[in-house]
N, C-alpha and C positions, 0 to 999 in steps of 0.2 A: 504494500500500500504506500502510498505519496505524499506528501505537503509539499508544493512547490511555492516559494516566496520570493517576489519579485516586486519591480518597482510599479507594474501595472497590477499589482494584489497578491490578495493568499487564493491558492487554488489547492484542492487537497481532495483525498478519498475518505469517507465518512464513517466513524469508527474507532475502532485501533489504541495507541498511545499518544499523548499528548505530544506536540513537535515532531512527530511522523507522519502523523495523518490530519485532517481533520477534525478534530474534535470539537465537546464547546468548549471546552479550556483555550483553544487557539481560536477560534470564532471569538471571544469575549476578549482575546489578548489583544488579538488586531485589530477589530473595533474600537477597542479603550487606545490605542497607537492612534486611528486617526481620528476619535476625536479629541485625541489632546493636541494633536498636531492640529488640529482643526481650530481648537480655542487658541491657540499660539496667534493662528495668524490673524486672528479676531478678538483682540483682547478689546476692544472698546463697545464690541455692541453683543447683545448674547446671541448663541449659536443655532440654528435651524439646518437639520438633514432630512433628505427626501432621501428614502427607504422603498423597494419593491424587490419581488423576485418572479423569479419563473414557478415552471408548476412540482419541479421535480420534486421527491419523496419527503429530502430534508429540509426542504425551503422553510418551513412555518415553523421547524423545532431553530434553525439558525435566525429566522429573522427575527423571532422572540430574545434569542440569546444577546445578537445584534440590540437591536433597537433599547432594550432594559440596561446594556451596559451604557450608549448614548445618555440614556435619561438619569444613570448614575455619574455623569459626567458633570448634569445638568444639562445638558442638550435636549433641545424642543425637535419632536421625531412627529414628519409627516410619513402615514402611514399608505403605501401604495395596494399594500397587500399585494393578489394576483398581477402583475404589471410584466413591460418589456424592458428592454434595453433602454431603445430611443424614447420609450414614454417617461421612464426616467430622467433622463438628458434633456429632454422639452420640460418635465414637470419642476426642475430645480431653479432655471430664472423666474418662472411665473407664481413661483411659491417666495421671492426672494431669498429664497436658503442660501445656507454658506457651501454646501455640499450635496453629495446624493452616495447612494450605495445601490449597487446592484447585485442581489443575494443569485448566481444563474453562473456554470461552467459551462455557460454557450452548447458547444455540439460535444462536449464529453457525454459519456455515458451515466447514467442514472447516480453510479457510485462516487459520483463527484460531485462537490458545491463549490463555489468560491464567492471571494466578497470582490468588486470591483470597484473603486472608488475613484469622487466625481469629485473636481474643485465648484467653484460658483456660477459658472456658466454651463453647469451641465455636460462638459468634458472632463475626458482621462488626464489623471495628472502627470506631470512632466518625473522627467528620470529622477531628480531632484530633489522634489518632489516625494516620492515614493522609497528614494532609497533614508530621508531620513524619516520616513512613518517606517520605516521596518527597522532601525536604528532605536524609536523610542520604541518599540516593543522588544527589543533585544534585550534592553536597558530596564525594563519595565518601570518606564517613567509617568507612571501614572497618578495624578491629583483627584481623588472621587469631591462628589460633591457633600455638603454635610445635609441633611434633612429637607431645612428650610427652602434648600435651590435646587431642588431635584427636575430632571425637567419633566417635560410631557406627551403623550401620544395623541397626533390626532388624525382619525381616519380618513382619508380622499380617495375614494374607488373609483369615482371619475373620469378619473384622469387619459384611459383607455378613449375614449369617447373623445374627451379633449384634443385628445392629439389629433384621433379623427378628421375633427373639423379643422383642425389645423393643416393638415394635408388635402384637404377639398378648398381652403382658402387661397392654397401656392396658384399663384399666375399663370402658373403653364398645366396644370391642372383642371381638364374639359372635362366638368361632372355632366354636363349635359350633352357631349358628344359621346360620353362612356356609354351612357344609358339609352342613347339609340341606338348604339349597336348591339346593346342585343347579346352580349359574351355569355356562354356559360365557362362556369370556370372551377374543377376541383382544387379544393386546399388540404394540404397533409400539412398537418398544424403540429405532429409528433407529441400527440396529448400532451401539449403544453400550451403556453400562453397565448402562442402564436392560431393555435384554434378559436382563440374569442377574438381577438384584434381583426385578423384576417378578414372571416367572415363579414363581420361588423363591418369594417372599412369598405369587402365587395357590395355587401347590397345599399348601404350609406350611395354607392355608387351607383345602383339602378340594375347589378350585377346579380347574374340567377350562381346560388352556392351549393355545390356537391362538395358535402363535408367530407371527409377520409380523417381519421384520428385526429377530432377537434375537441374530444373532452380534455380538460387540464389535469389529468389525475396523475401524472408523473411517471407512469409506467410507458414508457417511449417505447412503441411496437416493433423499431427498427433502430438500427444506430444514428443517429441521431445526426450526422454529418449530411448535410443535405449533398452525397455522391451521391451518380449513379448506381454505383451497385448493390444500395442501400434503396432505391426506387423501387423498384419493380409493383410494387402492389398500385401504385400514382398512375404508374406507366401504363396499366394496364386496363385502369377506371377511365383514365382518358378514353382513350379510343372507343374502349365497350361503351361508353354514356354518348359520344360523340362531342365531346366537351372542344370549347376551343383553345383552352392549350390548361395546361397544370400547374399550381403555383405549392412550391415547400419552402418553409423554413427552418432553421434551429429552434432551440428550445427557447431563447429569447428574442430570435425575430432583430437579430441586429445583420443574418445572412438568407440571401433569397435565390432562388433555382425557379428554373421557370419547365415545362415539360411542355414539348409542340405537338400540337392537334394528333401529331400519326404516332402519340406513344413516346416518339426520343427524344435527348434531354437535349435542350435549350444549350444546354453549355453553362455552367456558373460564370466562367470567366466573359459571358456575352452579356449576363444581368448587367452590368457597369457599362458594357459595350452600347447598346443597345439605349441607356439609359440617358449615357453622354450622347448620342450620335443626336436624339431627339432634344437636348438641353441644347449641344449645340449649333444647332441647327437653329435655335429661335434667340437666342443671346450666346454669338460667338465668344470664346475667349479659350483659357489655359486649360489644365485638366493636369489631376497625378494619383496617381497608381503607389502600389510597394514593385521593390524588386521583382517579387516572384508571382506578377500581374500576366496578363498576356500581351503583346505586341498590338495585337489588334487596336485599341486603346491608341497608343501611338499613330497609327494609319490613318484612323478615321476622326482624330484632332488634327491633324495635318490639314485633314479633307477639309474641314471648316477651319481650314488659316490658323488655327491655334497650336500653342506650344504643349507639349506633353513632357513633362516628368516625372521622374522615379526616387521613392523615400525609399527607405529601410523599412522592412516588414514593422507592420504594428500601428493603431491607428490614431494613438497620439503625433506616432512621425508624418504618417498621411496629411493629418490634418497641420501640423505644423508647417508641413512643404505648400500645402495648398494655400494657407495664409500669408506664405511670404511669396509664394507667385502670382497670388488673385485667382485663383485658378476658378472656375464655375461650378465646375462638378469633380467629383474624385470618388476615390474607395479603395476599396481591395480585391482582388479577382477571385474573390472567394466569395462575391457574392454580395458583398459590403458599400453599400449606394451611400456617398456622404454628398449631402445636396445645401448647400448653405443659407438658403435664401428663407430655410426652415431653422436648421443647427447643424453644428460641426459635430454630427455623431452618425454614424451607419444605420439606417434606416429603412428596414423591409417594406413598409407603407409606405412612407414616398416613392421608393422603387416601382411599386405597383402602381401608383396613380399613374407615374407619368411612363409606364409604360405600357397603360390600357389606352391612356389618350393619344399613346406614339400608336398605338393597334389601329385604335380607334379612325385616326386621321389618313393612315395611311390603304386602309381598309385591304391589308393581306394577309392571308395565313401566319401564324410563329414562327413557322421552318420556312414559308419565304424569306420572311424578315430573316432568319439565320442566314442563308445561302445569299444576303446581297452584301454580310460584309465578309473583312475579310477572313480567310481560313487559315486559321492556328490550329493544333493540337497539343492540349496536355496531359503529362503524365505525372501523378503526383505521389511520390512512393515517400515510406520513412524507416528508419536503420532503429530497435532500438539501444539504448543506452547502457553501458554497462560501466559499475562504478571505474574499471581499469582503464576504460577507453579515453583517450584523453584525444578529445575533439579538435580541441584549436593545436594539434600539431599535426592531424591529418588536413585540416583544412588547407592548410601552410604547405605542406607537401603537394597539395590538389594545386594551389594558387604555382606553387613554381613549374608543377610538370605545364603547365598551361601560361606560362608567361609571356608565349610567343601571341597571344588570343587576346581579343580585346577585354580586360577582369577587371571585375569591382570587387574590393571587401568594403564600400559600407556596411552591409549587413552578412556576416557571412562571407561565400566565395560568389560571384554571379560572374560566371564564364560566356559570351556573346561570340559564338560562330557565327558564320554568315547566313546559313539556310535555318539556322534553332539556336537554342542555348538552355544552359543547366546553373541551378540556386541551387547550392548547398546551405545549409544555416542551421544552428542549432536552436531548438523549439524554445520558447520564451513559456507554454503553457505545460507541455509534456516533454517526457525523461527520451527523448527522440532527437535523428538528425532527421530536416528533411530535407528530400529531393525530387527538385520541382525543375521538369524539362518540356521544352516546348517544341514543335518544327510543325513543319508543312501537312503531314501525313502523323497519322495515331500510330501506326507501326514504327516511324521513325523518331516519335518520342519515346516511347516506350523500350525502344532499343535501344536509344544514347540512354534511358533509365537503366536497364539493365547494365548495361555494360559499366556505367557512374560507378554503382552499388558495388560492381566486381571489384572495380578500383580501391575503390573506401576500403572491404573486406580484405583486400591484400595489402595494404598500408595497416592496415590494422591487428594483422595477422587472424581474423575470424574466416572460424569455418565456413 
């Protein structure tokens, strides 16, 4: 079992010994970290945190743990209860909090929770940031409050709905073109949260809803990664209902997959594609990706005159790069729509709006829309971890046999051949290398994957 502790949160498997896994002893340690580091930077006015999770198993035993130690701090706790990522991130300015917390291990599997934590604008905090909240919980630097200044819980269920209308209010957002056309559309909500947002937001739209696992009960029917190879049951409602195309997300709805009319997948890395082409298309400008985005992205911000750039994985650095380029739209090829003109947070409902109105207006099939841009293939494998392996000397090894090639190590190794190219990096969320390679044809990623892998294994001396 795991705790993995980083400057974007705690992330852990549920259970086990305290500082291994998990547990409430470490949910209540790192809570009481930010919010002391939270009254630090607010020492003139008192403190307010917006609270939500997803739906998985230990949500409601952690957000309790959570939230009680806030109010032992004396922090005033708005409570989200059931909620998303981005409802969180929208809910934090308009509540004027100092902070937010998001109780959700994203697309981990059921046995995992983590805390993600939010400064005053409803984004991820900087390195900074984060390495000294895990510094004061090292330290166990913590000040309770005495009786008198205990804080308080107060409930906003709302907030789901809010966002809502917040995403039918964006300017490029045709609620009234959505609903003449007419979509039917399945959502595999991965009995999580994303089964009540979704919905909601389709018919809000005038959208006919063929649920697939939209109760929130936390037993996630399939791995939770919105892969392909994790669809099939989506892939297959499609077609049998005659639906016009498939929409999945993760457990909190901050990553979105789309599934075309004839059963195959959209592509994840086209969500962002797809998204930008029709943002830029009506307000030209910049656009930026992580590393281990697809090219695509690149090509068709070119098409519309704009510049495209690439952050280091992770979507504090996204959104960082997008702020110092103006950029219009960004994310991460995983699915991850960050649209600003709402918030600087990844955002499965804004993805949706504007790309049932990009459907809407352009009145074609999913998989045409696929086939008119351009064609990348990815292959996205991961090594895992083993405590002897020591990462950053094979990556060093990778970076020099390849030094004749165009290479980045901002993040990791990213090696750019001419017809594809290969991310190595080591996982920021789990005990894994991954590798993420791209080219022309799926056979030909998948083969520079394999062969990647053999490399690493033999630098590494694994069997």
């Amino acid at each position: 079992m795991t705790l993995i502790k980083s400057i974007s949160g705690i992330r852990g498997t549920i259970g086990g010994k305290p500082s291994n896994n998990l547990t409430p002893i470490d949910a209540v340690k790192f809570a009481a970290a930010y919010g002391s580091w939270l009254k630090s930077q607010n020492e003139s006015q008192p403190c307010k945190v917006v609270v939500g999770r997803d739906a998985r198993i230990s949500g409601e035993m952690i957000q309790q743990l959570v939230m009680n130690t806030l109010v032992g701090l004396g922090i005033d706790v708005i409570d989200l209860d059931l909620s998303t990522t981005p409802t969180v991130e929208v809910a934090v300015p308009m509540e004027e909090a100092q902070g937010g917390i998001i109780l959700t291990a994203s697309h981990n599997p059921k046995q995992w929770n983590a805390l993600k934590l939010l400064n005053e604008k409803g984004e991820f905090l900087n390195g900074e940031e984060g390495a000294k909240i895990l510094e004061i919980a090292e330290n166990a630097e913590f000040l309770f409050s005495d009786v008198d200044s205990l804080g308080s819980i107060k409930k906003a269920t709302h907030y789901i709905d809010t966002h809502i209308e917040e995403v039918t209010r964006l300017s490029l957002v045709d609620a009234k073109k959505i609903s003449e056309a007419n979509f039917t559309v399945v959502v595999d909500g991965v009995n999580s949260t994303g089964g009540i947002a979704i919905p909601k937001l389709l018919k809000r739209l005038g959208v006919h809803v063929i649920e697939l696992y939209c109760e929130p009960t936390g037993h996630f029917p399939h791995n939770p990664e919105p892969l392909k190879e994790h669809l099939g049951d989506i892939c297959n409602l499609v077609k049998e209902k005659k639906a016009d195309f498939g929409i999945v997300v993760d457990p909190d709805v901050d990553r979105l997959a789309f599934i075309s009319e004839d059963g195959e997948m959209f592509g994840e890395e086209y969500t962002l594609v797809a998204c930008a082409d029709f943002v830029l298309g009506k307000t030209p400008g910049n656009t930026v990706s992580n590393l281990s985005s697809s090219r695509a992205l690149r090509d068709i911000t070119e098409k519309h005159g704009g510049t495209y750039n690439a952050s280091a994985v992770g979507e504090v650095n996204v959104v960082q790069l997008m702020k110092d380029t103006e950029a219009v739209i960004g994310g991460e090829g995983n699915g991850g729509i960050i649209y600003p003109e709402l918030h600087y947070g990844r955002d499965s409902l804004v993805g949706v709006a504007l790309f049932l109105t990009l459907l809407a207006e352009k009145k074609i099939s999913v998989s045409e829309l696929r086939k008119s841009y351009p064609s990348y293939f990815m292959s996205k494998n991961k090594i895992e971890l083993t405590p002897e392996l020591d990462v950053d000397d094979i990556l060093q090894k990778v970076e020099k046999k390849y030094s004749g090639e165009e290479v980045s190590t901002v993040d990791g190794v990213k090696i750019d051949f001419k017809d594809h190219w290969v991310h190595l990096r080591k996982s920021n969320t789990e005990p894994i290398i991954r590798i993420y390679t791209e080219a022309k044809s799926q056979q030909e990623a998948d083969d520079v994957a394999t062969s990647m892998i053999s490399e690493i294994k033999e630098i590494a001396n694994l069997d």
